[in-house]
C-alpha positions as CSV (number, residue, x, y, z in Angstrom):
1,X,104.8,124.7,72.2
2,X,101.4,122.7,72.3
3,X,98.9,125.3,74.4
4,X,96.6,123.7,76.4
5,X,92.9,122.9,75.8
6,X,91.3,125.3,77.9
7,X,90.3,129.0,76.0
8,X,90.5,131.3,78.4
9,X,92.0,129.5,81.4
10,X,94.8,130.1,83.5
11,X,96.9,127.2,82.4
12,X,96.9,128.9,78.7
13,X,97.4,132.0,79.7
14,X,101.1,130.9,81.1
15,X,101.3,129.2,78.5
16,X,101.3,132.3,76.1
17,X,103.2,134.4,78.4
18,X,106.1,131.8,78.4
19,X,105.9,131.8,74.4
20,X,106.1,135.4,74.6
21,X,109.5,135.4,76.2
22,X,110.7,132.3,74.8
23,X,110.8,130.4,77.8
24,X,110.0,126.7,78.5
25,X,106.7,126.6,80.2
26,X,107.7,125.9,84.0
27,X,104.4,123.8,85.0
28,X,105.6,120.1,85.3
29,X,103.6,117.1,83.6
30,X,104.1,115.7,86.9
31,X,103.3,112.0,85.6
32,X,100.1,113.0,84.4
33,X,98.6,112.3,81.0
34,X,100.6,112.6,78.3
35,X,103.9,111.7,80.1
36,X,106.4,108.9,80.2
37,X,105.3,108.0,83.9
38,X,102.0,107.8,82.6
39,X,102.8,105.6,79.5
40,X,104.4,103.2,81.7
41,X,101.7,102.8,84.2
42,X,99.2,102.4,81.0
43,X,101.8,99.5,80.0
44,X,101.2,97.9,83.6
45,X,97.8,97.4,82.9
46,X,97.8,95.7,80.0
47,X,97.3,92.5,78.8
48,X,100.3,92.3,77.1
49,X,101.9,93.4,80.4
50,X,100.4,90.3,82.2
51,X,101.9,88.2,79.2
52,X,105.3,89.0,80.0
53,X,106.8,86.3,82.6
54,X,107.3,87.3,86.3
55,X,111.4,87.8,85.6
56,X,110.9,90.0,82.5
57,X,108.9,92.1,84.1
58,X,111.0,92.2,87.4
59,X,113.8,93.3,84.7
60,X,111.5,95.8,83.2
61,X,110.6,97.3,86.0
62,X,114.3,97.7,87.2
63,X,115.3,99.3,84.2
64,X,111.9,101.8,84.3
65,X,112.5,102.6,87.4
66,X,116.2,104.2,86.8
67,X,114.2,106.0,83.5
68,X,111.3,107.2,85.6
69,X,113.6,108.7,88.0
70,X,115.5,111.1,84.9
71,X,112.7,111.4,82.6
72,X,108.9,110.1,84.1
73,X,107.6,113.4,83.9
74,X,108.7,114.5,80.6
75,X,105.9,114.5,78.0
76,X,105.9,111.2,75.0
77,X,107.1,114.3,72.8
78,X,110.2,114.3,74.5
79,X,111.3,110.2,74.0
80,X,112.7,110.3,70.9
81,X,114.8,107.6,68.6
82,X,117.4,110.1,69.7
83,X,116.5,110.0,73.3
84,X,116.7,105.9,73.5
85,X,120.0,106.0,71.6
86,X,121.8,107.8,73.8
87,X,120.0,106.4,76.7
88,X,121.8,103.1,75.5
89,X,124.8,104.9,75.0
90,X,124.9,105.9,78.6
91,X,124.8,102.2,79.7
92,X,127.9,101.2,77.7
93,X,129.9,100.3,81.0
94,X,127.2,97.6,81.6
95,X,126.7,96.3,77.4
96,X,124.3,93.7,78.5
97,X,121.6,95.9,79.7
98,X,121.7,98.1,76.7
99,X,119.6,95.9,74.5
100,X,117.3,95.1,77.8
101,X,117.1,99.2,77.9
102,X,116.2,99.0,74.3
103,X,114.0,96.1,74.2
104,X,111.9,97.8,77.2
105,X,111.6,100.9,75.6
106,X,110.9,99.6,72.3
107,X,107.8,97.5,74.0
108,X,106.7,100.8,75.5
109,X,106.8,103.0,72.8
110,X,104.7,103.3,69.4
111,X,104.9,100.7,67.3
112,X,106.0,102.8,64.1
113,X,108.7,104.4,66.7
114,X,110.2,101.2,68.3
115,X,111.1,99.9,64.9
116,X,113.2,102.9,63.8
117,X,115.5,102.1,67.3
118,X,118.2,99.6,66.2
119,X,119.3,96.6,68.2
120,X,122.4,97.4,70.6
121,X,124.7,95.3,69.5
C-alpha cells in the first residue's frame, strides 16, 4: 500500500491503521488523480484526442463509458495486462468489440504497457 504524501495528516494516519489490520484502505480515489476516470479525462484533452475522427471517438467513448462505470475510480495500479485481458474476455458474446476494447485501452494506457496486450483475435 502506497501511503499518502502528507506526514502527519489524517489521510496517512488511516492509511497505517488499515495496514495494521490488513485491510484495503476504504477512502475511494473517487476519479481523482491517479485514477482511471482521471486518465481518461487527461486523454480527452489531448491533442491526440482531437486527432481521432468524430466516429472513433463516439466509439471510444461508448466503450469508456461501460469501463468507467466498473472501474473509473480504481487507481492506474489497478489496470493491468491482466485487467484488459479479461476485460476482453468478458466481451466474447460481442467478438467485434473486443479488439475496439483493446485498441481503446491500449491508446489510453502507457506506451510500454499497451504493447505487452495482444490483439484479440
Amino acid at each position: 500500500m502506497r501511503l499518502p504524501p502528507e506526514y502527519g495528516s489524517e489521510a496517512i494516519k488511516e492509511a497505517y491503521e488499515a495496514t495494521l489490520v490488513d485491510e484495503p484502505l476504504q477512502k475511494e480515489l473517487a476519479g481523482g488523480a491517479g485514477t482511471l476516470r482521471w486518465l481518461w479525462r487527461q486523454c480527452q484533452g489531448s491533442q491526440a484526442w482531437a486527432a481521432l475522427s468524430n466516429a472513433t471517438r463516439r466509439q471510444r467513448e461508448n466503450i469508456m463509458k461501460h469501463v468507467l462505470e466498473t472501474a473509473g475510480d480504481n487507481p492506474l495500479s489497478a489496470i493491468t495486462r491482466k485487467a484488459v485481458v479479461t476485460g476482453r474476455d468478458r466481451r466474447k458474446d460481442t467478438p467485434a468489440m473486443a479488439p475496439h476494447f483493446v485498441e481503446t485501452m491500449r491508446g489510453l494506457l502507457m506506451p510500454s504497457t499497451s504493447r505487452k496486450i495482444r490483439r484479440a483475435t
